[in-house]
PyMOL Python script that loads the backbone (N, CA, C, O; Angstrom):
from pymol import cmd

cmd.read_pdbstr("""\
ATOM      1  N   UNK A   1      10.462  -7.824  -9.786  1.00  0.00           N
ATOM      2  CA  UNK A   1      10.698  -6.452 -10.186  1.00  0.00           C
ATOM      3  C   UNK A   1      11.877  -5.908  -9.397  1.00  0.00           C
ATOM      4  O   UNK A   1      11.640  -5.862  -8.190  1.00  0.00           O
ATOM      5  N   UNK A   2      13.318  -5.400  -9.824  1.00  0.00           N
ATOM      6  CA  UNK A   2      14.030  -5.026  -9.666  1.00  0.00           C
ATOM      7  C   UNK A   2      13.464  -3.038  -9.504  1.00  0.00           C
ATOM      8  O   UNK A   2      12.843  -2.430 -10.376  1.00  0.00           O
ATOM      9  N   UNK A   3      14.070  -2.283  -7.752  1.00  0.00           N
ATOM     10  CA  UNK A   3      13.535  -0.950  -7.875  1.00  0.00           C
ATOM     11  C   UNK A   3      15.265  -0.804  -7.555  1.00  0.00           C
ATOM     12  O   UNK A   3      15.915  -1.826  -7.336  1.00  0.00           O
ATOM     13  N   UNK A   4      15.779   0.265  -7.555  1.00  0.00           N
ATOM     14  CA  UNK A   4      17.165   0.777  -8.111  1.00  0.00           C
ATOM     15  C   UNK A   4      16.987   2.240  -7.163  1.00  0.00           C
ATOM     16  O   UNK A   4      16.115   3.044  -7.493  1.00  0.00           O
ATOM     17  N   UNK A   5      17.783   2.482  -6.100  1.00  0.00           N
ATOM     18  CA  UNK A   5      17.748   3.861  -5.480  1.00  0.00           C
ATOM     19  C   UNK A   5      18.928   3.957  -5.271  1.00  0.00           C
ATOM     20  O   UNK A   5      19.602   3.447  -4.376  1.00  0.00           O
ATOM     21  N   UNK A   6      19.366   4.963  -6.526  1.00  0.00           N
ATOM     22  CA  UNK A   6      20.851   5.465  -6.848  1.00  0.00           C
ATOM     23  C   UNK A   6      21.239   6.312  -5.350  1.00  0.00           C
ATOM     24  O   UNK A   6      20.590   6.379  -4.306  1.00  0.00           O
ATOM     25  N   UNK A   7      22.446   6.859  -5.688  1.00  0.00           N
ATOM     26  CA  UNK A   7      23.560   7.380  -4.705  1.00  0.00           C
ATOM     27  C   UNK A   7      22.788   8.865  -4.441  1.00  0.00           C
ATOM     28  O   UNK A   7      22.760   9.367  -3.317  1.00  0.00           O
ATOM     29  N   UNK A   8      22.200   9.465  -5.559  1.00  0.00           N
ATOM     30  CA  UNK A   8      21.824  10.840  -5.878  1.00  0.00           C
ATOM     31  C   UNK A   8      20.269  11.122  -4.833  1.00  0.00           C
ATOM     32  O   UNK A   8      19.720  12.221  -4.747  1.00  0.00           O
ATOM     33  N   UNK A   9      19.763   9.779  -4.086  1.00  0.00           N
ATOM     34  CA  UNK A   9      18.539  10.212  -2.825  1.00  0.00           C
ATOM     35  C   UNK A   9      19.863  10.762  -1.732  1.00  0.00           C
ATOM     36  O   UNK A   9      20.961  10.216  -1.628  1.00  0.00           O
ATOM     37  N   UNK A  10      19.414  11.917  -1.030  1.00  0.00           N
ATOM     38  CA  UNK A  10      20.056  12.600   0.027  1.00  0.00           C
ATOM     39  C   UNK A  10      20.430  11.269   1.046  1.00  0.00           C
ATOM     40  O   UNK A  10      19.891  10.195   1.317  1.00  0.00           O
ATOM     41  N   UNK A  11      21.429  11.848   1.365  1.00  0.00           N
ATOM     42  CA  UNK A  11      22.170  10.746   2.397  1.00  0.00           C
ATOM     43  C   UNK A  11      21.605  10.443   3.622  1.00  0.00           C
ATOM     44  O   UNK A  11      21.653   9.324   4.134  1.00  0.00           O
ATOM     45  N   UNK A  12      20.812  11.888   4.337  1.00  0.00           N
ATOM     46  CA  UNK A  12      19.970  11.423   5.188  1.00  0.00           C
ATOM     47  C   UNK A  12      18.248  10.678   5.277  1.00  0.00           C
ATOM     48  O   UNK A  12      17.618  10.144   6.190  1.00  0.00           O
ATOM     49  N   UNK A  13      17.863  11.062   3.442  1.00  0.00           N
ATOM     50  CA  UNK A  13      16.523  10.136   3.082  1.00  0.00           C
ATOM     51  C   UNK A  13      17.033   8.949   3.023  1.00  0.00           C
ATOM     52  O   UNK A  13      16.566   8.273   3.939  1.00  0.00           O
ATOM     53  N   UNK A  14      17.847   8.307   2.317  1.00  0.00           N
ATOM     54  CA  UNK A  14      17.666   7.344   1.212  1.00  0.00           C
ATOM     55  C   UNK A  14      17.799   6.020   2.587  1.00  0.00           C
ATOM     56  O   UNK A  14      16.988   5.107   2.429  1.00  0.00           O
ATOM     57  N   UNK A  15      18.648   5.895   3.740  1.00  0.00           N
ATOM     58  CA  UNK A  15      18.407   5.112   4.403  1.00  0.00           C
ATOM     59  C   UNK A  15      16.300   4.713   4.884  1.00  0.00           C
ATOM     60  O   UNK A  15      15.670   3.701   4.579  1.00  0.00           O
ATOM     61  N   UNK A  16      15.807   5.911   5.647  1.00  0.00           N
ATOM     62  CA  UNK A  16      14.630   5.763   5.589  1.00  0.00           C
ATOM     63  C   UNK A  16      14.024   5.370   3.945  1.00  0.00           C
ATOM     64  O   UNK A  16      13.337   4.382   3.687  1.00  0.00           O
ATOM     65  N   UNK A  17      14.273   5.941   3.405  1.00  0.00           N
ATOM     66  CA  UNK A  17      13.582   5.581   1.813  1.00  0.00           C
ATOM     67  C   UNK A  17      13.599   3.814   1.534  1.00  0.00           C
ATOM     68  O   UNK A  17      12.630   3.095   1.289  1.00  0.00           O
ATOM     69  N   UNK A  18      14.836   3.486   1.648  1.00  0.00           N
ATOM     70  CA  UNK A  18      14.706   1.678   1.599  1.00  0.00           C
ATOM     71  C   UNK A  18      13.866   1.007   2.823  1.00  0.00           C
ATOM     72  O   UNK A  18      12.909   0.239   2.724  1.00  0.00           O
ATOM     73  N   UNK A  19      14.325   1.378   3.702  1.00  0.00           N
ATOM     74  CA  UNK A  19      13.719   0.637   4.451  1.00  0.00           C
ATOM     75  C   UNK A  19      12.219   0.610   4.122  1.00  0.00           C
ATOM     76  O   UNK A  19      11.642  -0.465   3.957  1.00  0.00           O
ATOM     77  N   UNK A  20      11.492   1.968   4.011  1.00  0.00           N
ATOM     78  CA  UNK A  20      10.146   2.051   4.241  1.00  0.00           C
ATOM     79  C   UNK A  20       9.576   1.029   2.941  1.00  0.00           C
ATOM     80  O   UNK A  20       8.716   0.154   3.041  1.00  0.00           O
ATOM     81  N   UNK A  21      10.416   1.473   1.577  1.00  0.00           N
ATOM     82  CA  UNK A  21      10.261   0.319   0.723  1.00  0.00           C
ATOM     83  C   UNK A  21      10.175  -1.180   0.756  1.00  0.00           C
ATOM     84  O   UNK A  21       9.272  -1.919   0.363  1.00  0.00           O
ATOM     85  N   UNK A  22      11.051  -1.388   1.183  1.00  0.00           N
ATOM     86  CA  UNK A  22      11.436  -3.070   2.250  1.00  0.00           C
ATOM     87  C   UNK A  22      10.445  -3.680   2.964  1.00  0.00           C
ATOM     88  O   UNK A  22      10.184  -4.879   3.064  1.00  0.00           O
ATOM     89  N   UNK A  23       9.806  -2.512   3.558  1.00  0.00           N
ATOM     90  CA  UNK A  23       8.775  -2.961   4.795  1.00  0.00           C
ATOM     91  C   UNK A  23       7.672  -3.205   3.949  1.00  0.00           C
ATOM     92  O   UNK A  23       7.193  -4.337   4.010  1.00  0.00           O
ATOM     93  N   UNK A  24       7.019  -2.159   2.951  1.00  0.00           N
ATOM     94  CA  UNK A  24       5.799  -2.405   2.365  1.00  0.00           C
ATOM     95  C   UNK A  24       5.967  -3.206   1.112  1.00  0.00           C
ATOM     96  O   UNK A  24       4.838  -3.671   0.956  1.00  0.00           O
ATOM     97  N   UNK A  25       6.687  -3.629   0.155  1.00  0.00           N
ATOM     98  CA  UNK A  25       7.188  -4.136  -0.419  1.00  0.00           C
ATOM     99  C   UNK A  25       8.367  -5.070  -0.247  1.00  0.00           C
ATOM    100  O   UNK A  25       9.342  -4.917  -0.982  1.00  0.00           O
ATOM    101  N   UNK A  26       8.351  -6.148   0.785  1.00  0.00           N
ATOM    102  CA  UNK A  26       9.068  -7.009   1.096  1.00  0.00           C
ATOM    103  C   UNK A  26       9.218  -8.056  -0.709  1.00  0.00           C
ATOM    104  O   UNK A  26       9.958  -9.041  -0.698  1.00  0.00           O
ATOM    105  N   UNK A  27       8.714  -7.805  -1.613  1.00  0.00           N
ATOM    106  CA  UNK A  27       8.690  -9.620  -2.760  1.00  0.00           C
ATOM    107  C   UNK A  27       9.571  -8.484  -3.935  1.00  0.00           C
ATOM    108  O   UNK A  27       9.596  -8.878  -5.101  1.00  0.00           O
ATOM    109  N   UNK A  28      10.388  -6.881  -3.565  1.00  0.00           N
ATOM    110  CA  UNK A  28      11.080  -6.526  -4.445  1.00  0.00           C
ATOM    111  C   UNK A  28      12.199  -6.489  -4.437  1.00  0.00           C
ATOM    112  O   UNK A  28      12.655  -6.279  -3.314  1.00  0.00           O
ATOM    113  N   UNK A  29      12.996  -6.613  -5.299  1.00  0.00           N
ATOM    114  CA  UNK A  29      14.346  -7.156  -5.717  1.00  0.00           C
ATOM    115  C   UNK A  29      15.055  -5.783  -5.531  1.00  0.00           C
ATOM    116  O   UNK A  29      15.337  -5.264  -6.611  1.00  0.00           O
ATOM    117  N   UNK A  30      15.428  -5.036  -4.388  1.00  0.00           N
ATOM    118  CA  UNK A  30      16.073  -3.458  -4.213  1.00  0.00           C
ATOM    119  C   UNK A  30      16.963  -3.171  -3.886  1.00  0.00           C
ATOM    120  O   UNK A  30      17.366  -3.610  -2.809  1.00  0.00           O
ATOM    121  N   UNK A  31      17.985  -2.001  -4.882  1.00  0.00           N
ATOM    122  CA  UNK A  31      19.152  -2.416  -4.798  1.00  0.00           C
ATOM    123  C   UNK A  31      18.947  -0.739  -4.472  1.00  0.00           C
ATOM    124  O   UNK A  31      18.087   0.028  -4.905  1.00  0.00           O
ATOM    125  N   UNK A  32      20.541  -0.392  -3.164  1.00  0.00           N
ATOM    126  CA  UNK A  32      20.606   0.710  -2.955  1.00  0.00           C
ATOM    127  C   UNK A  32      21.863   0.784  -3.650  1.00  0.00           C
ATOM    128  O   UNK A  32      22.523  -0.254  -3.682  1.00  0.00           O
ATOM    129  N   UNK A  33      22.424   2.038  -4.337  1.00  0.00           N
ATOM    130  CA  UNK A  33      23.775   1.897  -4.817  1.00  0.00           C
ATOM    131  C   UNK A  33      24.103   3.073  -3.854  1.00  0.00           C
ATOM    132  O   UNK A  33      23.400   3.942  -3.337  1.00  0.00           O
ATOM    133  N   UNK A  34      25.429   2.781  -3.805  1.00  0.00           N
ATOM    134  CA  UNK A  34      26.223   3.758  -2.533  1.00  0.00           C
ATOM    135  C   UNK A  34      27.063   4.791  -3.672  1.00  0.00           C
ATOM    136  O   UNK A  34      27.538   5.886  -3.370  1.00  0.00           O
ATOM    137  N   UNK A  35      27.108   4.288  -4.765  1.00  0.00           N
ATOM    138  CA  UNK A  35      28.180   5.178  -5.579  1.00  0.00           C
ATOM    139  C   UNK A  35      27.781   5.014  -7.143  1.00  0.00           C
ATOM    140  O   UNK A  35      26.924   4.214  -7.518  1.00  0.00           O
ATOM    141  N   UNK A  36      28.373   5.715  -7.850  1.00  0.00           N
ATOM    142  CA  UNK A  36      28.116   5.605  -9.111  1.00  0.00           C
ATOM    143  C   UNK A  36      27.750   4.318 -10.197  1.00  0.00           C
ATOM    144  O   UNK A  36      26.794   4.075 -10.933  1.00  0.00           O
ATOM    145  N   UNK A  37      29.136   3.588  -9.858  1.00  0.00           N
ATOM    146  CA  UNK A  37      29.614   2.370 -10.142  1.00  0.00           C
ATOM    147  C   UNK A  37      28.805   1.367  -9.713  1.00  0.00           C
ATOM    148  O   UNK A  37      28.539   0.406 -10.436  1.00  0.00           O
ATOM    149  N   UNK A  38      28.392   1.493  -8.620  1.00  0.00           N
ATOM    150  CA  UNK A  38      27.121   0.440  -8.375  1.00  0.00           C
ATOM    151  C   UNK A  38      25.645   0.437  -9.078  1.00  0.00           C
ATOM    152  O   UNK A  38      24.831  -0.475  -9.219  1.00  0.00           O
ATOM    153  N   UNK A  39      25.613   2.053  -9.532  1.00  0.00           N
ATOM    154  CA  UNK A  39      24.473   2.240  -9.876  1.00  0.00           C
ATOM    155  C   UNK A  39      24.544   2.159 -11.126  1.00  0.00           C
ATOM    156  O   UNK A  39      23.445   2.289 -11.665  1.00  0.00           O
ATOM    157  N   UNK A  40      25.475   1.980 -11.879  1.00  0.00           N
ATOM    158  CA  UNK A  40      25.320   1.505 -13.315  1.00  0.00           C
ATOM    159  C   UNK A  40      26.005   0.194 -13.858  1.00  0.00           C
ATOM    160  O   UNK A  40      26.304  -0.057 -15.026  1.00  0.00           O
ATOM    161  N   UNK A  41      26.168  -0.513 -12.833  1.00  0.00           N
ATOM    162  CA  UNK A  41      26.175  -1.936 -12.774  1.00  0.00           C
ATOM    163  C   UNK A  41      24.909  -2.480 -12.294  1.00  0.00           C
ATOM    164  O   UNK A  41      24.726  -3.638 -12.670  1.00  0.00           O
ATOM    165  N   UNK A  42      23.802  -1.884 -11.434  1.00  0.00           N
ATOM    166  CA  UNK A  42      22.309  -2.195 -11.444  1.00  0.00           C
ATOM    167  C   UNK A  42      20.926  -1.590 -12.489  1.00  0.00           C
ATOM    168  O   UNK A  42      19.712  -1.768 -12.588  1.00  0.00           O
ATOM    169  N   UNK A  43      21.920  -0.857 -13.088  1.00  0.00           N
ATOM    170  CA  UNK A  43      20.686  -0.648 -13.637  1.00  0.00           C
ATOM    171  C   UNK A  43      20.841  -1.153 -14.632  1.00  0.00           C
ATOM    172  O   UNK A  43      20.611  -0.124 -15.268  1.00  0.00           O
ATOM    173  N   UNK A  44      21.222  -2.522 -16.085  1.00  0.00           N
ATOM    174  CA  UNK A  44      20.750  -3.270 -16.752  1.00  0.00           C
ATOM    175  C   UNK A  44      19.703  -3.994 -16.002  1.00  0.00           C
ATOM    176  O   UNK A  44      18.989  -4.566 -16.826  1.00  0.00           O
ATOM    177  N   UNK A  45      19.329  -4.203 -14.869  1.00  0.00           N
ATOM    178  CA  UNK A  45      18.576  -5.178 -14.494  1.00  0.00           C
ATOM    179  C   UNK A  45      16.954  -4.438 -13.769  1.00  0.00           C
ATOM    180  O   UNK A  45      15.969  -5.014 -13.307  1.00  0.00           O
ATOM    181  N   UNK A  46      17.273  -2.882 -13.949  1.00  0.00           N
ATOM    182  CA  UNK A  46      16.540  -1.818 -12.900  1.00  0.00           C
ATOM    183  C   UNK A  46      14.644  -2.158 -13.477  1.00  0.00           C
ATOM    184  O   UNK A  46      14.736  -2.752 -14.551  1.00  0.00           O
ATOM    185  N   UNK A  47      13.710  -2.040 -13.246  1.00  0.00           N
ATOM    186  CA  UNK A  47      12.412  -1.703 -13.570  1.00  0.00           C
ATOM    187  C   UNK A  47      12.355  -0.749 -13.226  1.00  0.00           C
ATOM    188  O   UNK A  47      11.807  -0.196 -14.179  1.00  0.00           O
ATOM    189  N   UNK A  48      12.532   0.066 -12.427  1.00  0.00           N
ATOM    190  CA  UNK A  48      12.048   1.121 -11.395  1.00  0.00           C
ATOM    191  C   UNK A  48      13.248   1.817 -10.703  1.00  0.00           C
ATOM    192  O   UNK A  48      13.832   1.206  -9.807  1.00  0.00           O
ATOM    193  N   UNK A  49      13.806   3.539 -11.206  1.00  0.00           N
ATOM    194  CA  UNK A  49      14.395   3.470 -10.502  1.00  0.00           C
ATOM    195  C   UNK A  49      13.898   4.530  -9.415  1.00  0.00           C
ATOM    196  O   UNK A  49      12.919   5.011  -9.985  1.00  0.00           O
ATOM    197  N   UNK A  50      13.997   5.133  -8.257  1.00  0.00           N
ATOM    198  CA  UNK A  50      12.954   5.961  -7.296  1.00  0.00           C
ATOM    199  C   UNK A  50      14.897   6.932  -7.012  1.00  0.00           C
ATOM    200  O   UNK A  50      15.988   6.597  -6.549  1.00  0.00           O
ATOM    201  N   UNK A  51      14.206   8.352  -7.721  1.00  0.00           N
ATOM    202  CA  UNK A  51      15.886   9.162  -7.290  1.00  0.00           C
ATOM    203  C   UNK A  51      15.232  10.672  -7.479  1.00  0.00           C
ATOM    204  O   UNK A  51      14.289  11.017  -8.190  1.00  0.00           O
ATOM    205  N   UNK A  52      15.902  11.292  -6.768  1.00  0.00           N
ATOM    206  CA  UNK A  52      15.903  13.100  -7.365  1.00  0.00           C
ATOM    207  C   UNK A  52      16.484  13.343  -8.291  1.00  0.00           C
ATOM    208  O   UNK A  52      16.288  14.477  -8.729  1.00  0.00           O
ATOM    209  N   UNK A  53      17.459  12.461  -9.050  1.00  0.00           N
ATOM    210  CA  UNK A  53      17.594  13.236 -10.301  1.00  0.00           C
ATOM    211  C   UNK A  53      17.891  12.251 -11.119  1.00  0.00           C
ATOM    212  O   UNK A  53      18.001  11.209 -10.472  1.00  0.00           O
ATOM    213  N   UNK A  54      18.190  12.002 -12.976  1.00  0.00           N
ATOM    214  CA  UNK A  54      17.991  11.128 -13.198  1.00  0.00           C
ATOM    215  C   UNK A  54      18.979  11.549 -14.485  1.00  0.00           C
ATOM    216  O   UNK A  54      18.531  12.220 -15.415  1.00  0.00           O
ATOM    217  N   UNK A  55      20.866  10.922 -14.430  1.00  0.00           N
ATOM    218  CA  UNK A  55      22.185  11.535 -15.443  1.00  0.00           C
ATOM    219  C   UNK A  55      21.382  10.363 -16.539  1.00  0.00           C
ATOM    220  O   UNK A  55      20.596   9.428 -16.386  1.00  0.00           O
ATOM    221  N   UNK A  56      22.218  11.146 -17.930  1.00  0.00           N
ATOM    222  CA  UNK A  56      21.606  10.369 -19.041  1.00  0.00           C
ATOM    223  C   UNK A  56      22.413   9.103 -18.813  1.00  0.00           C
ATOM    224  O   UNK A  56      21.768   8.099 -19.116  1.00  0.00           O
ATOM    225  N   UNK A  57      23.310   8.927 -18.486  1.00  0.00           N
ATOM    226  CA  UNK A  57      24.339   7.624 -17.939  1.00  0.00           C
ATOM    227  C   UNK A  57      23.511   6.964 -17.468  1.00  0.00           C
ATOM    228  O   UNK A  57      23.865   5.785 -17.478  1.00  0.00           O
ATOM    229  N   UNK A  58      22.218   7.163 -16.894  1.00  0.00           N
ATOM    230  CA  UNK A  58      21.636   5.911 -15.850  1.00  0.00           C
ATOM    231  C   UNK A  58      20.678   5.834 -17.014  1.00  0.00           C
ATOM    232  O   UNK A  58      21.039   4.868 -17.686  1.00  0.00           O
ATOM    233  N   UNK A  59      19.795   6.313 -17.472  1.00  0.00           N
ATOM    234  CA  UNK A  59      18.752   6.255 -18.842  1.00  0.00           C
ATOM    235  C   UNK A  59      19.760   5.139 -19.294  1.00  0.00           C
ATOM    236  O   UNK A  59      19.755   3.992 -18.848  1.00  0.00           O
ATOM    237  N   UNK A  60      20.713   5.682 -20.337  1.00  0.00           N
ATOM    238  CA  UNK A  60      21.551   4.899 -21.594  1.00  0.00           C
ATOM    239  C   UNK A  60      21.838   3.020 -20.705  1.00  0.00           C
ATOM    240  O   UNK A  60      21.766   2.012 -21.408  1.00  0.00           O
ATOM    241  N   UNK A  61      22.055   2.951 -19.595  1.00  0.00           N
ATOM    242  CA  UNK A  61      22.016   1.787 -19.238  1.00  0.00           C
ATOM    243  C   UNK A  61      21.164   0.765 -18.484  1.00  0.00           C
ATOM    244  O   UNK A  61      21.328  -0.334 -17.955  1.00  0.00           O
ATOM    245  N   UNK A  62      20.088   1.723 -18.703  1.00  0.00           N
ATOM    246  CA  UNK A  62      19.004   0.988 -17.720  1.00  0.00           C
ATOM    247  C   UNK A  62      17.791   0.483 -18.947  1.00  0.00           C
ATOM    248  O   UNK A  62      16.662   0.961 -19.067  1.00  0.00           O
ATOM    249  N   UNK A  63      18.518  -0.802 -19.922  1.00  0.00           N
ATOM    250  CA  UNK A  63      17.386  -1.099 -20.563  1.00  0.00           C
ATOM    251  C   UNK A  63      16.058  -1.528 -20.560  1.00  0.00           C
ATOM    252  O   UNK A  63      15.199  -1.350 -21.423  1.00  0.00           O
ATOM    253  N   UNK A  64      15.970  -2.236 -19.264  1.00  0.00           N
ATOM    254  CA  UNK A  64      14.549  -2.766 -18.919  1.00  0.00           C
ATOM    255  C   UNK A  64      13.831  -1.643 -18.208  1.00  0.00           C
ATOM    256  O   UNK A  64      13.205  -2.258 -17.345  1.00  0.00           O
ATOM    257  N   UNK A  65      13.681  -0.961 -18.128  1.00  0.00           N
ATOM    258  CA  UNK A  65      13.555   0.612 -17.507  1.00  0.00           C
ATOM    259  C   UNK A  65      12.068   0.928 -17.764  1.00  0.00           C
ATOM    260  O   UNK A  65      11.718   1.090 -18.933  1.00  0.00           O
ATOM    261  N   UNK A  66      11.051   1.041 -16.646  1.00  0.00           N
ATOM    262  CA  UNK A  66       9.329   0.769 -16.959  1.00  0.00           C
ATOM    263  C   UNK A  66       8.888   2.262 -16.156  1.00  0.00           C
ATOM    264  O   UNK A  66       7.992   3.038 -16.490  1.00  0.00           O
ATOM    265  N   UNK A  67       9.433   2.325 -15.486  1.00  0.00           N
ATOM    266  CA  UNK A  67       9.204   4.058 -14.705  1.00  0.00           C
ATOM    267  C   UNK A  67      10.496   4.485 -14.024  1.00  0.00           C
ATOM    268  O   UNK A  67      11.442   3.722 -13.826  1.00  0.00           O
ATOM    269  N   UNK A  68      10.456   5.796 -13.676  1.00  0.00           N
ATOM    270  CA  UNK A  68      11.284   7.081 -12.765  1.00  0.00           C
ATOM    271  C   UNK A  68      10.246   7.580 -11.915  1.00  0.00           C
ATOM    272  O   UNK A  68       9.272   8.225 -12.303  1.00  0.00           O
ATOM    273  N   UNK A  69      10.561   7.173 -10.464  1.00  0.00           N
ATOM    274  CA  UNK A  69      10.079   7.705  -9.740  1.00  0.00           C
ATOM    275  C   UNK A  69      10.457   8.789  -9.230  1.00  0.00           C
ATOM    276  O   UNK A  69      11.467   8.641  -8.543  1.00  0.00           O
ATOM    277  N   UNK A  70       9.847  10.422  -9.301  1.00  0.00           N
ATOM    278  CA  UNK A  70      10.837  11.353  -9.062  1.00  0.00           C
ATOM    279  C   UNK A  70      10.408  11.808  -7.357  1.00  0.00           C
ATOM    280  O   UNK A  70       9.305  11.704  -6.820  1.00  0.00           O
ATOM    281  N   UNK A  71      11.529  12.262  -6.849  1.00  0.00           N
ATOM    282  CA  UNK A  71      11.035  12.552  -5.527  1.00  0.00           C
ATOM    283  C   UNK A  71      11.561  14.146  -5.312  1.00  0.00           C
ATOM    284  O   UNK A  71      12.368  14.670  -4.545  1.00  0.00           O
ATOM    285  N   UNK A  72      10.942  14.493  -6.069  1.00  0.00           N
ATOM    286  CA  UNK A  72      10.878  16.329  -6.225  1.00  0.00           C
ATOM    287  C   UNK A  72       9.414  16.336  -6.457  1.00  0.00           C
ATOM    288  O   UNK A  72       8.686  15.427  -6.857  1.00  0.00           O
ATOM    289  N   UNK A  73       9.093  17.766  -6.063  1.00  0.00           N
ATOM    290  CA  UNK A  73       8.071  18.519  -6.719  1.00  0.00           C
ATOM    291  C   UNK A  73       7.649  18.642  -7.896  1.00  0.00           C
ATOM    292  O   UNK A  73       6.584  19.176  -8.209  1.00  0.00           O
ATOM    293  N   UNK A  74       8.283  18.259  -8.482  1.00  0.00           N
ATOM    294  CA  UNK A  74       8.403  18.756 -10.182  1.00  0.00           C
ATOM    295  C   UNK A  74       9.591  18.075 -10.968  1.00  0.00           C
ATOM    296  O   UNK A  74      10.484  17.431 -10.417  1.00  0.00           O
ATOM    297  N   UNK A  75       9.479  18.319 -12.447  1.00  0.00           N
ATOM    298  CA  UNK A  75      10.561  17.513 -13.575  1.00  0.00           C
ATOM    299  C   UNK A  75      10.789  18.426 -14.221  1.00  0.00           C
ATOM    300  O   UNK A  75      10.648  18.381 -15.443  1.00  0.00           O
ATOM    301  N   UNK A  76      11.206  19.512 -13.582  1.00  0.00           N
ATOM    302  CA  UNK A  76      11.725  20.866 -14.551  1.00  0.00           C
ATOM    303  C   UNK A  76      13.086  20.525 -15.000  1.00  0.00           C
ATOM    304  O   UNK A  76      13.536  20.981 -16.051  1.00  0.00           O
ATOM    305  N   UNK A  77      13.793  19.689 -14.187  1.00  0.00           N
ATOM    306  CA  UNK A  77      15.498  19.920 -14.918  1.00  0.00           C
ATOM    307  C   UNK A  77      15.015  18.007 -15.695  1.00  0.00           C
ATOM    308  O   UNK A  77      15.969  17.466 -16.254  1.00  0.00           O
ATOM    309  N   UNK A  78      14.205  17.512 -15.684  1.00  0.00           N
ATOM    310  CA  UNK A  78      14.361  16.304 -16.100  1.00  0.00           C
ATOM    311  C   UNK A  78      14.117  16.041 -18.140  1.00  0.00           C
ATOM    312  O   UNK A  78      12.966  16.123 -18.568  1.00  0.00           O
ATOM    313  N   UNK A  79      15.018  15.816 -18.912  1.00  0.00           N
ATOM    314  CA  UNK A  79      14.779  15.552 -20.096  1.00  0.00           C
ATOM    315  C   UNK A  79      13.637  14.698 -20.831  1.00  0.00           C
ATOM    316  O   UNK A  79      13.931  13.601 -21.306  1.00  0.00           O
ATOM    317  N   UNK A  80      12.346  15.199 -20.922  1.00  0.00           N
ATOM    318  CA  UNK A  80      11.164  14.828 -20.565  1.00  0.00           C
ATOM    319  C   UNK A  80      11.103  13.854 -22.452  1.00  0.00           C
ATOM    320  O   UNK A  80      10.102  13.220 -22.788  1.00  0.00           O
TER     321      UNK A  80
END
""", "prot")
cmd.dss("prot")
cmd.show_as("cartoon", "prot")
cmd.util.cbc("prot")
cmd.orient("prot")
């Protein structure tokens, strides 16, 4: 299972965010993208991607795509 944590987790989570992933989930395939371009060159391959927000650009290319993990409170701005 490929998990996908785009550019868009805050700069000071997203380091803790992988790791803690990494640690409890060492057998997943996790790609951090640092920039746009990375992140939509990983996501044909994404299952899972874990972000605060979620551009239709990453939807339209993330065909194998099984959940959005949101890390807000809520999916008020999310195109449900």
């Amino acid at each position: 299972m490929t998990v996908l944590v785009p550019p868009y987790v805050q700069a000071g989570g997203a380091p803790y965010l992988v790791e803690a992933i990494r640690e409890r989930r060492p057998d997943l395939d996790l790609v951090h993208a640092e920039d746009d371009e990375a992140m939509l060159a990983a996501a044909p391959d994404a299952d899972v991607v874990v972000t605060g927000r979620v551009p239709d650009e990453l939807l339209d290319a993330a065909a194998n795509l099984q959940w959005v993990q949101c890390l807000s409170a809520g999916v008020d701005f999310f195109d449900l």
